[in-house]
N, C-alpha and C positions, 0 to 999 in steps of 0.2 A: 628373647635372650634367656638367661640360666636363673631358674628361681632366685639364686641370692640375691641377682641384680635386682630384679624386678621388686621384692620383699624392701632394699634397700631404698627404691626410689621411689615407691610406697610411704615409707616414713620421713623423706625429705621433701615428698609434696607435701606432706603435714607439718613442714617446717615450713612452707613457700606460703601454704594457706594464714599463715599469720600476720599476712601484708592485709587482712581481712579484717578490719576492729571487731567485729562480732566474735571473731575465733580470738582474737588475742587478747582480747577482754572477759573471756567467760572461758575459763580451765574446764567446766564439764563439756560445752562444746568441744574445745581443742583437742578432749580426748576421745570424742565421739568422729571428729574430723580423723584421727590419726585411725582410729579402726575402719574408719569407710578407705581412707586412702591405701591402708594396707591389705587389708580382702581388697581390694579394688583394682590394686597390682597384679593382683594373679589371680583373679579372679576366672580368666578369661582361658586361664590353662587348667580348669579344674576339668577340663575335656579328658583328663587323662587318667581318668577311671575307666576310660573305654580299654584300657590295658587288662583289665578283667576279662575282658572276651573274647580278647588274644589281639597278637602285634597286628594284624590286618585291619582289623576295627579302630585300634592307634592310629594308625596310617590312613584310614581313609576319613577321620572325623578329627583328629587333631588339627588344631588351627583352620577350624573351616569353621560350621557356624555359629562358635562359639567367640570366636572372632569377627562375624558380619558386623554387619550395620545396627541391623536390627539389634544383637547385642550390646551394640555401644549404650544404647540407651536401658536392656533391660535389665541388667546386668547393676547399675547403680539404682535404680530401684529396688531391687531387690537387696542391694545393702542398705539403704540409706532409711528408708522405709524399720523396718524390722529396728533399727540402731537409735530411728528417733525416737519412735515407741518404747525402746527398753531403756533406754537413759533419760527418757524424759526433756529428750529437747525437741518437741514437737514443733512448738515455734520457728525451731531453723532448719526444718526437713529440706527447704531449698538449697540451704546453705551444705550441707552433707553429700545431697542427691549431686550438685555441683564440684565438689571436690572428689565425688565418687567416683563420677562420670568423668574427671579431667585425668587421674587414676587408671582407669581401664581403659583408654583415648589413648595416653601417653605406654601403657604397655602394647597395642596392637601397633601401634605407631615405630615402635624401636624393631619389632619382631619382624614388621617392612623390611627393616633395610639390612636383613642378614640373610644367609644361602640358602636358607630350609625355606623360610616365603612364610606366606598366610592369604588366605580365600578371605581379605578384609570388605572385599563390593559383593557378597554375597550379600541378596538372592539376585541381583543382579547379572552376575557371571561366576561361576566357580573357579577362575581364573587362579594361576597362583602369583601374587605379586612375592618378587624378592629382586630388590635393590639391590644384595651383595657389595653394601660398603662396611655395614660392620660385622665382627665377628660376633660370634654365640656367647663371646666373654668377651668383655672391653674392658681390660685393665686399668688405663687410664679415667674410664668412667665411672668404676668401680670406687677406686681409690679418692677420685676429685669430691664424690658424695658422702664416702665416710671420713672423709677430713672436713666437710661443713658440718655432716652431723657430730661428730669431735668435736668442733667450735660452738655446736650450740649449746650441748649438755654438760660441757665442760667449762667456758667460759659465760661472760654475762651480754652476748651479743645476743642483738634481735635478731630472730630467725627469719622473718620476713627477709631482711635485706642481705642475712649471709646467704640464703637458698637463692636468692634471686639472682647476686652472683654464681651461684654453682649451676645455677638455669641457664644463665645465658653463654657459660664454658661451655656448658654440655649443647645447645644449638650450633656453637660455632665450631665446636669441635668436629659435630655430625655432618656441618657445612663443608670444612675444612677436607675431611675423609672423604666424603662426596664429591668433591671436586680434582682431589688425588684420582680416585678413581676413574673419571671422566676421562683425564688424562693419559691413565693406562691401557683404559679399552682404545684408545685412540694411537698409541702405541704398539700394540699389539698388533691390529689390522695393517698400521704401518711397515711394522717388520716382515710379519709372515706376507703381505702382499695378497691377500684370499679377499673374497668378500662371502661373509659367513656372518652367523648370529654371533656373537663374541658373551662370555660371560667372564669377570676378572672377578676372583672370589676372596676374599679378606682371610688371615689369621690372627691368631694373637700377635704376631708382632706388625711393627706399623708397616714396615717396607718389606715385607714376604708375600706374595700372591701367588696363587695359583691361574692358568686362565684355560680354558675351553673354547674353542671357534665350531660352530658348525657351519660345516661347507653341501653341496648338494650330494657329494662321494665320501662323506664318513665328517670324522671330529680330528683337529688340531690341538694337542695337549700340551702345557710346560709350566714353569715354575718363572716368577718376579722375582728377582733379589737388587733390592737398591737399584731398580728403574734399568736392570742386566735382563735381558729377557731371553728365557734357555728353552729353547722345546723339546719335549721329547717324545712323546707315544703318538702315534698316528692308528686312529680304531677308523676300520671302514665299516658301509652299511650294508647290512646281509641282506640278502633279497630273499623276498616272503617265499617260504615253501610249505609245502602240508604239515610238514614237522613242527615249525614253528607258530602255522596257525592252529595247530591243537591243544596246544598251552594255554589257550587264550577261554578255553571254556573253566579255566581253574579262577579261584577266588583271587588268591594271591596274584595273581597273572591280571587282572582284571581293577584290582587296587595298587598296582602297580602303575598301569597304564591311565590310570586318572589324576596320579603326582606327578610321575615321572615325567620330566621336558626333552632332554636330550638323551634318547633311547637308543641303548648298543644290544644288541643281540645275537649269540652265537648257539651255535649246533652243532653236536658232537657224537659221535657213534660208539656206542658202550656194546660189550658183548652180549648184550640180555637186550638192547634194544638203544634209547637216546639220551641225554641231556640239554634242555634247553636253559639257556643262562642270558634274563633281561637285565639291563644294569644301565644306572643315569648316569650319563658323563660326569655331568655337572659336579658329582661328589668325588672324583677322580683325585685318587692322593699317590705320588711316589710311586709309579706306574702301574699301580692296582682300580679296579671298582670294586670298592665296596660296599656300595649299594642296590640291591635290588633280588632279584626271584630266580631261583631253580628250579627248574622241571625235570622228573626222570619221566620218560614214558617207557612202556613195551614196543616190542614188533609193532602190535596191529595198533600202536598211537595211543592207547590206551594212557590215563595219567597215574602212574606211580606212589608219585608224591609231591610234594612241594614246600617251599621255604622262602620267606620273603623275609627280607629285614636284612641287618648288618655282617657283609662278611670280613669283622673285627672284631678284637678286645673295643670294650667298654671305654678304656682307656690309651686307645689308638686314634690319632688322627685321621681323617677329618672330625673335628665337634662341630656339630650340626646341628 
């Protein structure tokens, strides 16, 4: 999800950790708790100093193993450790290491079930899981957690028991949208009448989707509106030619094809020589893709140039 969220749920696990006497009895704990919980949130996205080495290196290590497994656990060691030592709560390194760790669990866990994915069963498989039930900002969860933390610091309610209702919203909620969408991929299949991979992909608003089918002859494209289901774009699948396999010796072409799931590919004849254009369905918005790699080559296939990454404003849909 979008740092604020994550920064936000951060500091209402250090609200939830106060169902804990140990933290809700000792203020220098609680404040040691609230620093592990909040580095702990986002911890997991500090991957994105790989942006230093340029958008390919983004793209091929973001949300991979910085989100494994392995991380889950080293990841609170290394907050919890360092924070017992410096504030002097040596005695409760468990107690820290435990909200650290439930912290950076609960962030690889939300970043599940949105459209961009995470490589969470690394080293196991570099698979990319994505649920596609919530979106990259969830308003309603946004809002549910800064209205308990509101009630905490504003009024004289214990935090343990306001968080733990804002905990069990936010699972039913996550339930609730998971099960919306169950329903839609099941609609979907229904309407269009294909049998294909189906992916039904969330926005900010509750009842607008997008959905994606792959069929064995290309992708089925349309828009949700209040359970109305419109399709529009039909992308076939180019069959492999030397043009298109010569792109494939480039970086960006290469770190493409390790994210990307649902692969469109086109080729095109330029005066000077070719254009080769990969793009994942999956991110398909308002009959455009705007995700993924161009290739120019020459005559003799030679590679030009190349450019991988967004073809949108910043502030263009899809947020991803």
């Amino acid at each position: 999800m979008d740092t604020g969220s994550h920064l936000l749920f951060g500091v209402t696990l250090a609200g939830l950790a106060h169902l804990d006497p140990s933290v809700a009895q000792n203020p220098a704990l609680a404040q040691a708790v609230l620093a592990g919980t909040l580095i702990g949130s986002h911890a997991p996205d500090f991957d994105t100093v790989m942006r230093l080495k340029g958008y390919s290196h983004y793209i091929r290590y973001h949300r991979g193993i910085t989100h494994s497994i392995p991380a889950l656990f080293l990841w609170p060691a290394l907050i919890a450790i360092p924070l017992a030592y410096g504030l002097g709560a040596e005695d409760s390194i468990a107690t820290l290491y435990l909200w650290s760790l439930l912290a950076v669990v609960f962030h690889v866990f939300l970043d599940m079930f949105n459209s961009y994915g995470v490589q969470c069963f690394r080293p196991f498989t570099r698979k990319w899981i994505h649920l596609d039930i919530l979106s990259i900002f969830e308003p309603f969860l946004f809002l549910l957690h800064l209205a308990g933390l509101l009630v905490w610091l504003e009024f004289d309610y214990q935090p343990g028991v306001v968080f733990t209702v804002v905990y069990a919203v936010t699972f039913g909620y996550i339930g609730l949208r998971a099960l919306h969408h169950q329903f839609l991929v099941g609609a979907v299949k229904s309407k269009l009448k294909i049998t294909g991979i189906c992916h039904v992909v969330p926005s900010f608003h509750w009842f607008h989707w997008r959905f994606v089918v792959e069929t064995d002859g290309g992708f089925h494209t349309g828009r949700i509106v209040y359970n109305r289901i419109l399709t529009e774009e039909r992308y076939s699948k180019e069959n492999p030619n030397p043009i298109i396999e010569a792109t494939k010796q480039t970086d960006g072409v290469r770190t493409f094809l390790a994210f990307a799931q649902r692969i469109h590919v086109t080729c095109r004849e330029l005066q000077d020589g070719y254009e080769v254009s990969w793009s994942d369905v999956r991110f398909w918005y308002d009959s455009k893709l705007p995700f993924g790699v161009d290739v120019r080559l020459d005559r003799d296939l030679n590679v030009v140039s190349h450019s991988l990454g967004w073809r949108k404003r910043a502030w263009d849909p899809p947020f991803v």
